[in-house]
DOBA-848305 format. One record per residue (C-alpha): residue number from 1; residue in one letter; x, y negated, z negated. Coordinates in Angstrom, 2 decimals. Each point is the difference from the previous one (the first is absolute). Layout:
// residues N
   nr  rest        X        Y        Z
  NUM     a        X        Y        Z
...
This chain:
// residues 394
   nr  rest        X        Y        Z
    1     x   168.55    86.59  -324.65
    2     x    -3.58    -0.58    -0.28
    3     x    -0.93     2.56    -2.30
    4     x     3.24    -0.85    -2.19
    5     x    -1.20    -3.07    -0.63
    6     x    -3.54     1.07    -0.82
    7     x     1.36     2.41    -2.72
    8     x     2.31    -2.79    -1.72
    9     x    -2.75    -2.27    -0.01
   10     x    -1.94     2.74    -1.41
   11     x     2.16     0.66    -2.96
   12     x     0.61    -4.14    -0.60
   13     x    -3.99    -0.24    -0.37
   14     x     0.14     3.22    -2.36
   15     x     3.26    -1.21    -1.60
   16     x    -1.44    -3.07    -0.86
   17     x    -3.28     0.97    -1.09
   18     x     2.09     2.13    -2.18
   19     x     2.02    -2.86    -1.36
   20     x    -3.26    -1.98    -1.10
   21     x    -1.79     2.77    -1.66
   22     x     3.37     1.07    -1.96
   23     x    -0.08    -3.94    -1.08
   24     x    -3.53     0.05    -1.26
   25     x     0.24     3.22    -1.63
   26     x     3.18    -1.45    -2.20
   27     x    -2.11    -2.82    -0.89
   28     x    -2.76     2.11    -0.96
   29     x     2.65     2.03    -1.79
   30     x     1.45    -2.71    -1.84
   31     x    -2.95    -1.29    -1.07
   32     x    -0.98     3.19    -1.38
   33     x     3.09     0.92    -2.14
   34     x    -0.12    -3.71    -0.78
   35     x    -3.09     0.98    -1.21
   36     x     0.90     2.87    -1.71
   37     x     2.87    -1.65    -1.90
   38     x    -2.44    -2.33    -1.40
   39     x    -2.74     2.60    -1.06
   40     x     3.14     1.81    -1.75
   41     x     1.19    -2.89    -1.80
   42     x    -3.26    -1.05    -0.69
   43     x    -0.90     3.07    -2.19
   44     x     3.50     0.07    -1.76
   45     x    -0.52    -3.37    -1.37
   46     x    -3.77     0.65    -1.37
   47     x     1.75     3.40    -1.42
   48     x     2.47    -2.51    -1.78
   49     x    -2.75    -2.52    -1.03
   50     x    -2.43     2.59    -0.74
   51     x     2.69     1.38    -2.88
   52     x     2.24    -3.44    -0.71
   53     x    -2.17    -2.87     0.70
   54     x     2.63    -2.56    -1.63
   55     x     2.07     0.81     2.99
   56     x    -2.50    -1.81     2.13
   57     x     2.46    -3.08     0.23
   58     x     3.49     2.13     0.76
   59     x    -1.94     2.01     2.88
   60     x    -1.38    -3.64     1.36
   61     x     3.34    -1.28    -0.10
   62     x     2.13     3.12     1.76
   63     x    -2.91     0.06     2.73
   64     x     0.36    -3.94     0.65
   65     x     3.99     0.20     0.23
   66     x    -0.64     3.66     2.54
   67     x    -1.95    -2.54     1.95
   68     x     2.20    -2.62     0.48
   69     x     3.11     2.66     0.51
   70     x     1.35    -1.66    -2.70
   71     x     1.39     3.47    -1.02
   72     x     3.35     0.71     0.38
   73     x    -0.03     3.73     1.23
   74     x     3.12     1.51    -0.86
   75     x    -0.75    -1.19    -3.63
   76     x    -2.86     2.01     0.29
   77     x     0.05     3.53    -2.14
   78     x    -1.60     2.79     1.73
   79     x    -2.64     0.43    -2.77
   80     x    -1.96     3.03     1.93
   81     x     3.08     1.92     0.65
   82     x     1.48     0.15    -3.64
   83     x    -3.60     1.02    -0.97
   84     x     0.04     3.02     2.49
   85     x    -2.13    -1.09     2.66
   86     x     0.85    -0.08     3.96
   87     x    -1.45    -1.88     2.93
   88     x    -1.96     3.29     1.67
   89     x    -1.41     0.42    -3.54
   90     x    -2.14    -3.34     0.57
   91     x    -0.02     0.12     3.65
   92     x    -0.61     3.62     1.10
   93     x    -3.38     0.08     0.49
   94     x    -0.13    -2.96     2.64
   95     x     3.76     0.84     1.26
   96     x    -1.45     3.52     1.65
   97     x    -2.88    -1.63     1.21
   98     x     1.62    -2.83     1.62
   99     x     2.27     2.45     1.46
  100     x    -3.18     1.93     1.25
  101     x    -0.99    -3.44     1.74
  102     x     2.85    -0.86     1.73
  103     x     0.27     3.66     1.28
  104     x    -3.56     0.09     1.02
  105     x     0.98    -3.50     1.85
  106     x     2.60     1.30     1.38
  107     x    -1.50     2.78     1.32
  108     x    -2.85    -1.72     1.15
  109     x     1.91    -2.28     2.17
  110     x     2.30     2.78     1.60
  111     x    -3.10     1.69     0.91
  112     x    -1.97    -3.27     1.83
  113     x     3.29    -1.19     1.36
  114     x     0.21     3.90     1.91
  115     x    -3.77     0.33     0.85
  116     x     0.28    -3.75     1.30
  117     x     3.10     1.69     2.22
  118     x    -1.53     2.83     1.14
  119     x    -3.59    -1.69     0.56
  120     x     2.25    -2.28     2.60
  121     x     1.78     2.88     1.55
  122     x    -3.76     2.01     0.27
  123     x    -1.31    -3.49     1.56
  124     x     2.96    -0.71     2.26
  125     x    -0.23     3.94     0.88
  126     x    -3.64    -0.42     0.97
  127     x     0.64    -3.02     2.21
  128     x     2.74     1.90     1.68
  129     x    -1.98     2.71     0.43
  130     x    -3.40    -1.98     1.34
  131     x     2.72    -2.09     2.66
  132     x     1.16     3.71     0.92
  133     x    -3.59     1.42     0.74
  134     x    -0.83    -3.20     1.65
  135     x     3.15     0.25     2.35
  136     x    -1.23     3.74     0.30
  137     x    -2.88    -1.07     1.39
  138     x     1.26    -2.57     1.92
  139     x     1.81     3.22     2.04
  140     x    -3.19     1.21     0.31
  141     x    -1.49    -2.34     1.38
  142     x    -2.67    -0.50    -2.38
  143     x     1.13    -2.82    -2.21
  144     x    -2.21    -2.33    -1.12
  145     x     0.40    -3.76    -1.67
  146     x     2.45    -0.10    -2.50
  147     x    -1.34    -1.85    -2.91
  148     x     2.93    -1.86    -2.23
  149     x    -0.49    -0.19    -3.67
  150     x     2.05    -2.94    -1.77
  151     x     2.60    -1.89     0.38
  152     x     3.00     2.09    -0.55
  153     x     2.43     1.43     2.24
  154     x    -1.68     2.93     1.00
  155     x    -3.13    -2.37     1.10
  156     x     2.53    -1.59     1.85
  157     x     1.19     3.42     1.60
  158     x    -3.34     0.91     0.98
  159     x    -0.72    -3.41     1.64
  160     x     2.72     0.95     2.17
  161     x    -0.47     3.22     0.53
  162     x    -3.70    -0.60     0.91
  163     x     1.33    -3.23     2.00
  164     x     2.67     2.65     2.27
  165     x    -3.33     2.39     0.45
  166     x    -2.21    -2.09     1.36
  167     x     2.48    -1.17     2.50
  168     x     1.11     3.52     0.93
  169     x    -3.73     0.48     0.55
  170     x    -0.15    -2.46     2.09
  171     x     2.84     0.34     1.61
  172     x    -1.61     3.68     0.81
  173     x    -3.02    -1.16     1.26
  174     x     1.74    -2.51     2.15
  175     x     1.97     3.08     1.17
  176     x    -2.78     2.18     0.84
  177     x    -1.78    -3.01     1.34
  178     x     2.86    -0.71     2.96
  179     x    -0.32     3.99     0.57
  180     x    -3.29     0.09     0.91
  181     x     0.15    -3.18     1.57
  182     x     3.31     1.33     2.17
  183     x    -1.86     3.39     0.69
  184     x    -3.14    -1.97     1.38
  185     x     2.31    -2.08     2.08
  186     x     1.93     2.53     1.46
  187     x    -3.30     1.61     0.53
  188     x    -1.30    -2.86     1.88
  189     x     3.14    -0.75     1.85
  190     x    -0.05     3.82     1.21
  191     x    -3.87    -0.31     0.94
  192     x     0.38    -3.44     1.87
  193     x     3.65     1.82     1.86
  194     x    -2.26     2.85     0.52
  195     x    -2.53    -1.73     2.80
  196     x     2.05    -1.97     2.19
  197     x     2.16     2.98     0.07
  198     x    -2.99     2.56     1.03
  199     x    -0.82    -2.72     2.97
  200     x     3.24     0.08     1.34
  201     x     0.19     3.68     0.22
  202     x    -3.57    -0.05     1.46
  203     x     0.62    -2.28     2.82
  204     x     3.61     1.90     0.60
  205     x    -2.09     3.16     0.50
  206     x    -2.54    -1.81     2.07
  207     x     3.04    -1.75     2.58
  208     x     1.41     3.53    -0.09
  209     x    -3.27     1.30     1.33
  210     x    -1.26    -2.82     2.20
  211     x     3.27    -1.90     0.50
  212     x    -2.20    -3.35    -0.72
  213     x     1.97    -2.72    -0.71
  214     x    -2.73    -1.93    -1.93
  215     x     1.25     2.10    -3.37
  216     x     2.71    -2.31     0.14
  217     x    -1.94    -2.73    -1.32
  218     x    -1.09     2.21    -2.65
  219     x     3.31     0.91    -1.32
  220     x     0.88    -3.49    -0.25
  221     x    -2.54    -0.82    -1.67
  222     x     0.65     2.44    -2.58
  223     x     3.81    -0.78    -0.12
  224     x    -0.88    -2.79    -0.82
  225     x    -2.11     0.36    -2.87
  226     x     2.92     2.34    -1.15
  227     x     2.16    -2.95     0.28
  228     x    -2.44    -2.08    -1.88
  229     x    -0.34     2.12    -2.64
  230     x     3.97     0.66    -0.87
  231     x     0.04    -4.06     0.15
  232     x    -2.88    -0.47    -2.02
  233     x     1.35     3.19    -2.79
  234     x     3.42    -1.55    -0.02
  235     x    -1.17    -2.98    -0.69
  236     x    -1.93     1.19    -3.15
  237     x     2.72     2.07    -1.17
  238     x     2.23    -3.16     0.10
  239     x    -2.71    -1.58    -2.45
  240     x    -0.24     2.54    -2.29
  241     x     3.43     0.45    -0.47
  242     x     0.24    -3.82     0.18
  243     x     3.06    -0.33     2.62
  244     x    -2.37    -1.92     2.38
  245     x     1.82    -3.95    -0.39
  246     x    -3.01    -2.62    -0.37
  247     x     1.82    -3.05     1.01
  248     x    -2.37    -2.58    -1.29
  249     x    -0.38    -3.73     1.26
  250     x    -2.77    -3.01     0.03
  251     x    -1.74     1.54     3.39
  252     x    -3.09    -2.06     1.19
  253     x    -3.59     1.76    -0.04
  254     x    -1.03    -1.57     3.23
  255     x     3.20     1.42     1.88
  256     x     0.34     3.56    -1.80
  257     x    -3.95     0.50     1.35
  258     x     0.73    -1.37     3.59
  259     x     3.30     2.17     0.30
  260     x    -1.94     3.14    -1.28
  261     x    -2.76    -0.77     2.62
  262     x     2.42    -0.49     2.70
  263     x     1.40     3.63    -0.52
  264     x    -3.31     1.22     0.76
  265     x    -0.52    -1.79     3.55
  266     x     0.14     3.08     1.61
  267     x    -2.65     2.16    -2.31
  268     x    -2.34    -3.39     0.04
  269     x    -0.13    -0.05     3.42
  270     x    -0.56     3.83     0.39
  271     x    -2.83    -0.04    -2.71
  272     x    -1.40    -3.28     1.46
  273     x    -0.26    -1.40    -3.57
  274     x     1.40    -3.71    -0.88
  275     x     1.64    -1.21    -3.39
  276     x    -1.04    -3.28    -1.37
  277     x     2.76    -1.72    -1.84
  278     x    -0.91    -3.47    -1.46
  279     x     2.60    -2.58    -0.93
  280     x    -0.98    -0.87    -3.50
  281     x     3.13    -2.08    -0.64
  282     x     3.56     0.88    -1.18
  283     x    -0.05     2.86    -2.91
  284     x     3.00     1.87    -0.74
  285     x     0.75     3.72    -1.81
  286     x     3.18     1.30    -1.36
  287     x    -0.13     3.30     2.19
  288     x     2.26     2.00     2.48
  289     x    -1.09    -1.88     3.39
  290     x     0.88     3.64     1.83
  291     x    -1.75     2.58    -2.63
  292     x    -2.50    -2.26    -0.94
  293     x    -0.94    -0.10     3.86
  294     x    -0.14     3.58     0.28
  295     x    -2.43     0.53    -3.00
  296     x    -2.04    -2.76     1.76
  297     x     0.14     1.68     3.30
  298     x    -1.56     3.39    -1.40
  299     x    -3.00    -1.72    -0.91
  300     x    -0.78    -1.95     3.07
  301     x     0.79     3.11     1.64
  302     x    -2.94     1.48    -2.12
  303     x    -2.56    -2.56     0.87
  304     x     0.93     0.66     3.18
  305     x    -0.90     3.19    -0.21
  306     x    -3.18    -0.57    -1.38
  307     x    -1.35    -2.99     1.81
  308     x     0.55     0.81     3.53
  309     x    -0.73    -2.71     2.35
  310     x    -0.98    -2.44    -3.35
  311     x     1.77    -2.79    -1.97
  312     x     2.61     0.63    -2.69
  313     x    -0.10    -3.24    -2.37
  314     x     3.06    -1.33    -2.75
  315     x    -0.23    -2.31    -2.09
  316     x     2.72    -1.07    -2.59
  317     x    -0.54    -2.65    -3.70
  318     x     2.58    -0.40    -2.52
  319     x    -0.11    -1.56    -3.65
  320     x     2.55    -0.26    -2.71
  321     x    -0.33     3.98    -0.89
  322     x    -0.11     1.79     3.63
  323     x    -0.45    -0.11     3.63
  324     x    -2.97     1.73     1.28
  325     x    -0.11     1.43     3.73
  326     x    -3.31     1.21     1.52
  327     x    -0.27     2.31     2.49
  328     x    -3.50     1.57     1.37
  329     x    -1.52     1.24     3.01
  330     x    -3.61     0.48     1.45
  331     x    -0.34     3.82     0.41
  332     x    -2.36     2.61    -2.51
  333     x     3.09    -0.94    -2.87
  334     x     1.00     3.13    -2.53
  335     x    -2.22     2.58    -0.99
  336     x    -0.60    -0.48    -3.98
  337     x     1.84     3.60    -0.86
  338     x     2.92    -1.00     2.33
  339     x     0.73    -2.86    -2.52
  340     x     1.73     1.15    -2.79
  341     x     2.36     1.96     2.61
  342     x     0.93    -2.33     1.94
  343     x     3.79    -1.10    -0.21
  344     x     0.72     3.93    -1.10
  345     x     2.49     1.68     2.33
  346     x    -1.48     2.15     3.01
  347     x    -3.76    -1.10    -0.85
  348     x    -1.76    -0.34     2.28
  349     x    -3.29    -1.02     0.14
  350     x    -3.48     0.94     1.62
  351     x     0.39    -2.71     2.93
  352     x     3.60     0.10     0.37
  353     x     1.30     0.03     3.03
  354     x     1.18     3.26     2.36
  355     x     3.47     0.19     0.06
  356     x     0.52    -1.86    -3.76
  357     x     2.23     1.39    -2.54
  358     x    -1.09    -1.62    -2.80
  359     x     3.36    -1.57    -1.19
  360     x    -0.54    -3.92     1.05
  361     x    -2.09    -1.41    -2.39
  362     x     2.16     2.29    -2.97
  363     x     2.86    -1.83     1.70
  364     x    -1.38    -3.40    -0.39
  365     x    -0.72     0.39    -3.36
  366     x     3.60     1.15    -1.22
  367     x     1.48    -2.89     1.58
  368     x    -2.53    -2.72    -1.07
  369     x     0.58     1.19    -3.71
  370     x     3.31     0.03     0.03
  371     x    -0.23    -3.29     0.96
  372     x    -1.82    -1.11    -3.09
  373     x    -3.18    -0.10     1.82
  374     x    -3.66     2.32     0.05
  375     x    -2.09     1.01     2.85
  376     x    -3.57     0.98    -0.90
  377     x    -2.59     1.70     3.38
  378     x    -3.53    -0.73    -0.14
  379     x    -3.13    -0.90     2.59
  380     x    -1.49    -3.19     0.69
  381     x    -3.53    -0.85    -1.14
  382     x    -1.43    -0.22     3.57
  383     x     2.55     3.02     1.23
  384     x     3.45     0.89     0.75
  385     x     3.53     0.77    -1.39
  386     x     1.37    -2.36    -2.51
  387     x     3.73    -0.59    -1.08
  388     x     0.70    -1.82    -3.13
  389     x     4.02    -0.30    -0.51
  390     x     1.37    -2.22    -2.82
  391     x     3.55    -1.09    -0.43
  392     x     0.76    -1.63    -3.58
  393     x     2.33    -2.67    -0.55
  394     x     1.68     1.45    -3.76
């Protein structure tokens, strides 16, 4: 419909064009046998003159009445004819060159109107054809940025068609992004499967062989870290598919730290290491009390892993753009290189603990963000472990 339209609008701009040259070259044509009327009448009546000067006053007087169409023409006697003459014998010298002009004009303008047509077509062709080797390329995989000339509707075209690109790009790279990442995962799941399953067989052989029941301990241990980690995996498959329900509500700092700390009695106690809690007066977050606990629990747990028989501290402010909760211990903190890595799944670090997984603090930090909130690791200025979480209000 598009190009339909181009074409008529094409041949209303040439049409018209057309139009206003055809009316200046009648003007200019008028004027010139106007003109040439006047030159011819002009010579017959010096001829006349020239050879009856006492008619002076007769050809003044016929010229003034021709003038004012004061002449009635049917009374008129065809003077020229009964003397033998015809129009083409005074006119046929101009009459075959005006026809040579308006042929020549004619021509002309049939030949700009097609080499205006076909210099579209060749320019719409080349578009089509630079859209096609672009698309080709796309296919490839080597496009590159599609530059749009003008405002027409072929810009328009390749606006879109650069616009659809870049998202299939990215929707590629996203692709092959999750592939790697699910490869590395299922590489890490089968690696952190791998051990407790080793130590079980191990201390099956060794009760086979010694019939020592203190393997049993053992392969509880490591059933449980099993256990831990399907929880823990679930869990994060749940987030990243984004079926886990966050059931948010006005939860009180004070409490959600307490309750998290209370979970932990029994590790505390084992470790020997204390939590200090202060009451800094009622603040509240918009958070899921349960999940939001859990995330909270993971990092106590790792200051408790690095601060044996020390102090964890928390510490909580709030102002009109977030609520900030503290959380730092008094062991050797992170090593610098260990930083960056961090919240990543199945890091673990140079001091991490025997028996770790590396999936708690990865944990923490899914369900903190989906929560509208950031958590930021770092190490205190006179040593230890520092937790920085942030929960906005908008």
């Amino acid at each position: 419909m598009n190009g339909w339209k181009n074409i008529l609008v094409t041949f209303g701009f040439v049409l018209s064009v057309s139009l206003i040259a055809s009316a200046l070259t009648s003007m200019l044509a008028s004027y010139h046998y106007s003109r040439v009327q006047f030159d011819l009448l002009n010579t017959i009546c010096g001829e006349i003159l020239a050879q009856e000067p006492e008619t002076k006053q007769m050809i003044a007087a016929a010229l003034k009445e021709y003038t004012r169409q004061e002449t009635d023409s049917n009374a008129e006697t065809d003077i020229l004819s009964s003397l033998g003459y015809r129009i083409s014998d005074l006119t046929a010298p101009d009459y075959r060159q005006n026809i040579l002009f308006i042929s020549t004009g004619f021509l002309t303008g049939i030949l700009l109107f097609i080499l205006t047509f076909l210099y579209r077509n060749h320019k719409e062709a080349l578009r089509i054809r630079a859209l096609a080797d672009y698309l080709e390329q796309v296919n490839m995989g080597k496009a590159v940025i599609l530059s749009t000339s003008g405002e027409d509707n072929f810009a328009k075209l390749e606006d879109e068609i650069y616009k659809t690109v870049t998202y299939l790009y990215q929707t590629k790279d996203s692709a092959v992004q999750a592939k790697k990442d699910f490869a590395q995962n299922l590489s890490n799941i089968a690696h952190q499967i791998k051990t407790p399953i080793t130590a079980i067989s191990l201390s099956l052989q060794m009760m086979k062989q010694n019939s020592d029941n203190r393997h049993l301990e053992k392969i509880e241990k490591q059933l449980l870290r099993i256990t831990h980690l399907e929880e823990s995996l679930l869990i994060l498959s749940r987030l990243d598919a984004g079926t886990l329900p966050l059931q948010k509500t006005e939860t009180d700092v004070f409490t959600l730290l307490v309750l998290a700390a209370d979970n932990l009695q029994e590790l505390l106690a084992e470790s020997g290491t204390s939590i200090d809690i202060p009451e800094l007066g009622e603040m509240a977050v918009t958070v899921d009390p349960e999940w939001t606990m859990e995330a909270v629990m993971n990092l106590m747990k790792n200051c408790i892993e690095h601060s044996r028989g020390g102090n964890i501290h928390c510490s909580y402010t709030q102002n009109p753009l977030y609520t900030e909760i503290l959380m730092w211990d008094e062991g050797t903190g992170f090593a610098c290189e260990d930083l960056p890595r961090l919240f990543e799944r199945f890091y673990r670090g140079q001091n991490a603990h025997e028996g770790g997984i590396g999936i708690g603090l990865a944990l923490s930090k899914e369900i903190i963000e989906r929560q509208n909130g950031t958590i930021r690791a770092g190490n205190m200025p006179a040593g230890g472990a520092l937790f920085e979480i942030r929960f906005y209000c908008h």
